[in-house]
N, C-alpha and C positions, 0 to 999 in steps of 0.2 A: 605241559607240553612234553611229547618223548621223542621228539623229532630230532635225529641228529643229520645236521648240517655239514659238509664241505666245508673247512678251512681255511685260508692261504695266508702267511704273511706279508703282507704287502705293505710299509711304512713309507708316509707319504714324504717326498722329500724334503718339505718344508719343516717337516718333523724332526729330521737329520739334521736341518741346517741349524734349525734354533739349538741342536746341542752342542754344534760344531762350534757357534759362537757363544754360548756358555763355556764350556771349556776353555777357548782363549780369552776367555776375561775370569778367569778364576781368581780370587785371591785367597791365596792361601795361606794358613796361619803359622805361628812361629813354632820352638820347640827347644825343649834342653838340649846341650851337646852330645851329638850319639856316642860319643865314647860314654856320656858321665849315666848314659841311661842303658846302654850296656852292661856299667859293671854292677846291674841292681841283681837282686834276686831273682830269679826265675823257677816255675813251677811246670807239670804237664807239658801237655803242647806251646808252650809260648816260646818261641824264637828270643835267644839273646838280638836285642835291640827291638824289640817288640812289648818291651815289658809295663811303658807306661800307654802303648795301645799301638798304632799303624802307625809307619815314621814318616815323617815328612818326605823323605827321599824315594818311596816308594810309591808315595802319592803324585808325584812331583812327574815320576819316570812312566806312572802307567797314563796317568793325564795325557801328556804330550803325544804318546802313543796312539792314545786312544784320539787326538786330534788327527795325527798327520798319518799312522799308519796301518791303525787297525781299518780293516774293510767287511763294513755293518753289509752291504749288498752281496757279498760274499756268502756270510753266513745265512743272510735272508735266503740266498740259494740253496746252499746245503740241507740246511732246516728244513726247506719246500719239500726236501728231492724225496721224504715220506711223505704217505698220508699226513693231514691232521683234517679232526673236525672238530663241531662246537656241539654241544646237547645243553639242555637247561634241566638241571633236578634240584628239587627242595627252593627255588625258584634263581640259583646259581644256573649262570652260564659255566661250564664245565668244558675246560679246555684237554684234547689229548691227541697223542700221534696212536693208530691204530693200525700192525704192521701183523698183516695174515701168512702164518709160514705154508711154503710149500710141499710142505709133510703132511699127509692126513691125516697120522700122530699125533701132530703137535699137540702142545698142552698149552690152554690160552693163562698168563701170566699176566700179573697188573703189576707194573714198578712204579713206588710213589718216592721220589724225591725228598730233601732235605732244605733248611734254611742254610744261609741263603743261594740253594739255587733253585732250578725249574725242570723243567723238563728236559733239558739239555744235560741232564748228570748222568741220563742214560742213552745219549741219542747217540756216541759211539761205540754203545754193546750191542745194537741192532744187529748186525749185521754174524755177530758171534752169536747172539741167541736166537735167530730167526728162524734156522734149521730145524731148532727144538720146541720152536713155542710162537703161538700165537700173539705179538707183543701189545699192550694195551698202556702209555704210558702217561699217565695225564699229569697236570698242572693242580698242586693243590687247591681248592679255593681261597681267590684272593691273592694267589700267584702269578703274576707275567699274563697270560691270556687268557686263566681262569680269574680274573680279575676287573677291577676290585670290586670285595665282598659288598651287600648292600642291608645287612640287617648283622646282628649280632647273634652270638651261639656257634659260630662255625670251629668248633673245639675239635679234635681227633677222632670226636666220639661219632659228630654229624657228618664230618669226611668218611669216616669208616661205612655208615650207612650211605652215603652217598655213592659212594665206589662198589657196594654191591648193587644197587641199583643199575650202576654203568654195565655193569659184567652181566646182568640179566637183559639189558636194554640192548645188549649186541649180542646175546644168545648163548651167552657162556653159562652153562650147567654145571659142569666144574671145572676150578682152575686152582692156580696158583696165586702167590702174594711174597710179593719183594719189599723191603722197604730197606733205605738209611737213614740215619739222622730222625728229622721228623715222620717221614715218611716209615722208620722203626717206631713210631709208637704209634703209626695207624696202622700198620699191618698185623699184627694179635689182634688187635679190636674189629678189624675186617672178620678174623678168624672165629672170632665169638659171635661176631652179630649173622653172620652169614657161614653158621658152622655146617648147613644142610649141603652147601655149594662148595665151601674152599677145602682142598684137598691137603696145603699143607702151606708152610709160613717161612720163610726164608726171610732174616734181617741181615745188619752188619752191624750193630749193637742192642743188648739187651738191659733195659733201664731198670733195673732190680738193685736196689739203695737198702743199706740197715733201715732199722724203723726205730731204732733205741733200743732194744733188749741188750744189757752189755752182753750177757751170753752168745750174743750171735756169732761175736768175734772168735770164741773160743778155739776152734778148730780150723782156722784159716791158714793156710801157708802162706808162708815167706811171699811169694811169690804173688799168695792174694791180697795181703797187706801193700805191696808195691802199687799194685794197681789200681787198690785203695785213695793211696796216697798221687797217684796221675789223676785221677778222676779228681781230688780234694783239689789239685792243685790247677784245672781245666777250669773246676768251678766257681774259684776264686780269682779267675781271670773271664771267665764269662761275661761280661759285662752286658753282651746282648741279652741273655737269658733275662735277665734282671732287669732291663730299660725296660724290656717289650712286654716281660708280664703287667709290669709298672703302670709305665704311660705311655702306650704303642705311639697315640695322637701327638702329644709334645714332640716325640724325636721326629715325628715324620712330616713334622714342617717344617724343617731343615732341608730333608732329604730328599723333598718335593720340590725345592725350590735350587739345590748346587747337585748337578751331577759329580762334579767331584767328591761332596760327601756319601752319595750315595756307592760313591767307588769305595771311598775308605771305610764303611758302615760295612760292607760285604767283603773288604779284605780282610778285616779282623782273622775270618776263618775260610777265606777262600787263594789267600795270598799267596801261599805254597806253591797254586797251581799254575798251568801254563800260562801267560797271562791273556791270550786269544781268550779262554775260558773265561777267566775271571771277566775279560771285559762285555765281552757276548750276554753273560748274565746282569751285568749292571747295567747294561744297552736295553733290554729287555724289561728292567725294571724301572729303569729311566721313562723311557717311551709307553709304556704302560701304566705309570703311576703310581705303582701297589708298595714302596714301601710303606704305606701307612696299612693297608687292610693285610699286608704278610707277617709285620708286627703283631696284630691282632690276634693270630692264631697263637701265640704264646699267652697275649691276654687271658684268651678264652680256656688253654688249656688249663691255666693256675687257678681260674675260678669257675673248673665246671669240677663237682664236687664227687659225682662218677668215677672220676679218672682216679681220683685217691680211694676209690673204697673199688676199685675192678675186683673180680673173684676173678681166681686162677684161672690159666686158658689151658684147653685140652687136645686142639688141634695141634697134629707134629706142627712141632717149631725146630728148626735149623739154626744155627749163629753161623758167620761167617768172619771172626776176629781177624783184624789188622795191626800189623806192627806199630806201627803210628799214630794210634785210635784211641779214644778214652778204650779202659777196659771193660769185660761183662763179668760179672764176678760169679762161677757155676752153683755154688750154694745159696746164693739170695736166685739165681736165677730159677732154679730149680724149686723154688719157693712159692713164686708166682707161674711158674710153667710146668704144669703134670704132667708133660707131653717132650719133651724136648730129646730129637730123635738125633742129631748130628751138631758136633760141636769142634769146627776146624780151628783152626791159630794160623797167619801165614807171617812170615820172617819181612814182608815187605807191605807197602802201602798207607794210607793213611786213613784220614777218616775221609774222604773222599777216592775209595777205592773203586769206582768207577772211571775215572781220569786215571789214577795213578799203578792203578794194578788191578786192568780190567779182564787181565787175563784169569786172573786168578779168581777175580769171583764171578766169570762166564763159568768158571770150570766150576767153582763151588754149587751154583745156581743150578748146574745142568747134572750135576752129580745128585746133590740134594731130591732133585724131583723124577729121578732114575733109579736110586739108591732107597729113602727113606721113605720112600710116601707111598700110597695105594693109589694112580694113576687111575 
């Protein structure tokens, strides 16, 4: 079918209520004394008192929130107040918001999201990139409304073909490609599979790791060995990375069954943020059910054998580094990327720099595809 469908979120209120009353019946588990799990080590991004994972106090504070004052109809508003539609490709329903600028300039752009969020990591740069681009933002498969997946294989490789699909099925001849997080290792593979169409790659990290040669290290700077060592220290705190390649199913009978874990499963790396967000996204994955098929994409990615053997991509590719981000390291980057036309650093934001410093990568985004690319 290539029919795409009208949208709306509409959640029915009995749906609401059954959370409302999970929530006030949560019990929640114990924990060492936060001072005594404070004074432990820390590495990367992990927050002192965050060291042996989300703390109880946090979970404790967004819960109650999320009972008496966070307001889900609210956001159902907000969310409406774009397009969204539905389309079914590779036999996925395919969820996306679809926001046509008023410029007949513009350049139609695809932003894919990261774990754990959704489509909401870009729904407040709308309005800053609308001017310049055609905005196309979908729902990974097996995400929130592109959810959940119903057959196996849906790895980076099968979103990336899927997502050109989407961009032909709304008439886009050529565009662009945003990604973070996850959504950075689909957007290069967009750029290989559909190199006829995309015109250039915009990420906010670039996943280019040693492979064992000690010699690679040889001529690193000070400064790339640090970020070396953020990245070693991200990764050994990762713990999601590691479940979800694992046993996506095992953890996601937990997560199916306590919204409160499912809060604390997605603050690991969402906690930072404002907590409206944080909860909007676990309201979203609550009500939808897809922690288990959002897992799965990390499954899929550690055993689709492709992804370890990609040959270099040659469409411009752009980085967009954040102060608070794992790092991209330009000589492994440059290794895997023959093409890599713009490569900014900003003194601020994190790895969720759509929320926290959205100014900065509207500007980088809109520079990038003005600046570096053949439009």
């Amino acid at each position: 079918m290539t029919q795409i469908r009208p949208f709306r979120i509409e959640i029915p209120q009995a749906d609401l209520d059954d959370l409302n009353d999970r929530l006030a019946r949560t019990r929640f588990t114990n924990e060492l004394p936060p001072a005594q799990v404070a004074s432990l080590p820390t590495a990367g991004p992990i927050q002192p008192g965050w060291q042996h994972g989300v703390p109880l106090s946090w979970v404790q504070d967004l819960v109650k929130r999320w009972r008496d004052d966070y307001d889900w109809r609210a956001w159902e508003t907000k969310l409406n107040s774009h397009p969204h539609f539905i389309t079914e490709i590779d036999g996925q329903d395919i969820h996306f918001v679809h926001v046509r600028s008023a410029n007949p300039d513009a350049v139609p752009l695809i932003l894919t999201h990261g774990w754990p969020n959704t489509f909401v990591e870009y729904f407040d740069l709308i309005d800053a990139l609308s001017p310049d681009f055609h905005l196309v933002i979908p729902d990974l498969p097996g995400f929130g409304f592109s959810g959940p997946t119903n057959d196996t294989g849906w790895s980076a490789n099968r979103v990336a073909k899927a997502w050109a699909e989407l961009m032909s099925r709304l008439g886009y001849q050529r565009y662009g490609v945003h990604g973070n997080d996850a959504g950075a290792i689909v957007a290069p593979i967009l750029g290989m599979v559909d190199a006829a169409h995309v015109i250039g790659v915009h990420v906010t990290q670039i996943f280019s790791f040693p492979k064992g040669d000690p010699g690679e290290f040889d001529d690193l700077s000070q400064d790339d060995i640090e970020y070396m060592q953020f990245v070693q220290g991200f990764l050994e705190y990762a713990i999601h990375d590691r479940t979800q390649q694992a046993q996506p199913q095992t953890l996601a009978h937990a997560l199916a069954d306590s919204p409160a874990g499912q809060l604390a499963w997605i603050g690991q790396l969402l906690g930072p943020l404002d907590p409206d967000i944080v909860l909007t996204n676990a309201t979203i994955y609550w009500l939808t059910n897809t922690a288990a098929s959002a897992a799965r994409f990390y499954y899929e990615n550690h055993h689709d054998t492709a992804l370890a053997n990609q040959e270099p991509t040659t469409t411009p590719i752009g980085l967009a580094g954040f102060a608070y981000d794992m790092k991209s390291i330009r000589k492994f980057a440059e290794r895997d990327h023959k093409n890599i036309v713009a490569w900014s650093q900003f003194d601020r934001g994190s790895h969720w720099a759509a929320h926290d410093a959205g100014d900065l990568l509207a500007g980088d985004i809109r520079k990038f595809f003005t600046e570096h690319v053949e439009v």
